[in-house]
N, C-alpha and C positions, 0 to 999 in steps of 0.2 A: 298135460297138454291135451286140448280137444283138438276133435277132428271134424269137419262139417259132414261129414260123412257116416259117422260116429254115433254114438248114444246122446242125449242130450243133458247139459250139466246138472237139469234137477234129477235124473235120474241114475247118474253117476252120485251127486249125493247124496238120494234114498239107500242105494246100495254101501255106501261109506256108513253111515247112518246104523243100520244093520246092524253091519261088523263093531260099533260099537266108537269108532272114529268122530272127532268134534270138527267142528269149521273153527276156521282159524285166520288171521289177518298177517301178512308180509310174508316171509320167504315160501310159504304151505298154504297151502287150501287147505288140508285135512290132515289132522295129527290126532294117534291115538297114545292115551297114557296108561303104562301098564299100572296095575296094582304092586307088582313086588318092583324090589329094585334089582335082583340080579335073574334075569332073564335067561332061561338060558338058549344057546345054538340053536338045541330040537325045537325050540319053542318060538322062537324065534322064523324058523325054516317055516312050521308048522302055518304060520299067522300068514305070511307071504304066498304062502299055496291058496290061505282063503280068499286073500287079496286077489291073487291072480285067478281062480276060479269064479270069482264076482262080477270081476271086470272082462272075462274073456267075450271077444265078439262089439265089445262096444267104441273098439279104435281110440283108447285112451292110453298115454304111458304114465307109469308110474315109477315114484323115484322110494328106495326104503333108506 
């Protein structure tokens, strides 16, 4: 969700971008695919922290 107050969406998607995240059509805007298939917890937490330290300050929420 933006916020008109917020970061602006091509700037939220440079930073998606970044981290390595694709554009994407229907339920997402931005979905990332890992390389392995079992993922694990740390790793997982790990990704979320980058997420959140990307996006901090720019009034966007994000869903994992």
């Amino acid at each position: 969700m933006f916020n008109s107050e917020g970061s602006s969406p091509s700037l939220i998607k440079n930073q998606l971008y970044n981290l390595g995240f694709k554009a994407t059509k229907g339920n997402y805007d931005f979905v990332y695919e890992w390389d392995e298939k079992n993922v694990s917890i740390e790793e997982l937490i790990w990704f979320a922290d980058k997420i959140h330290a990307a996006l901090k300050h720019s009034n966007v929420f994000f869903q994992h």
